[in-house]
C-alpha positions, 0 to 999 in steps of 0.5 A: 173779476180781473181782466178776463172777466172785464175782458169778456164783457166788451163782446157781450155788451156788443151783441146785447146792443148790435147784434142781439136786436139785428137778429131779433129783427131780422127773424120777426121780418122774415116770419112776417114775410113767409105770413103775407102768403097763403098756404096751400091749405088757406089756398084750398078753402078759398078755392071752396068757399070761391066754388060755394057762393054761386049755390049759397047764392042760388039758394038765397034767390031761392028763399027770398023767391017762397018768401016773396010768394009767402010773405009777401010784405017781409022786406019791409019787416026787416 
């Protein structure tokens, strides 16, 4: 190869060993850091499934109420 050759294998040993995992790390890091936050979409359905439980839950109510009046031993079948 000569002496180019051997010439540039000394920076590309170098970033292979340094430089290459730095970054590499670097990026997961950063991803890894921008995913720990929620979206504005994430934001906005949990704001409406935050807004939904007190309907799901009077609608519960409801049903264990006519459940109640129904079938009046159904807890202790479950």
């Amino acid at each position: 190869m000569g002496f180019m050759g051997e010439f540039l294998h000394v920076p590309l040993i170098i970033f292979l060993t340094i430089v290459a995992p730095v970054w590499i790390i670097a990026h997961y890091v950063t991803r890894w850091r921008s995913m720990k936050t929620l979206s504005a979409d994430d934001e906005k359905m949990l704001a409406e499934l935050w807004e939904s439980v007190p309907r799901m839950e009077s609608r519960m109510n409801n049903l264990e109420r006519i459940l109640d009046a129904e079938v009046p031993d159904w807890r202790q079948q479950i």
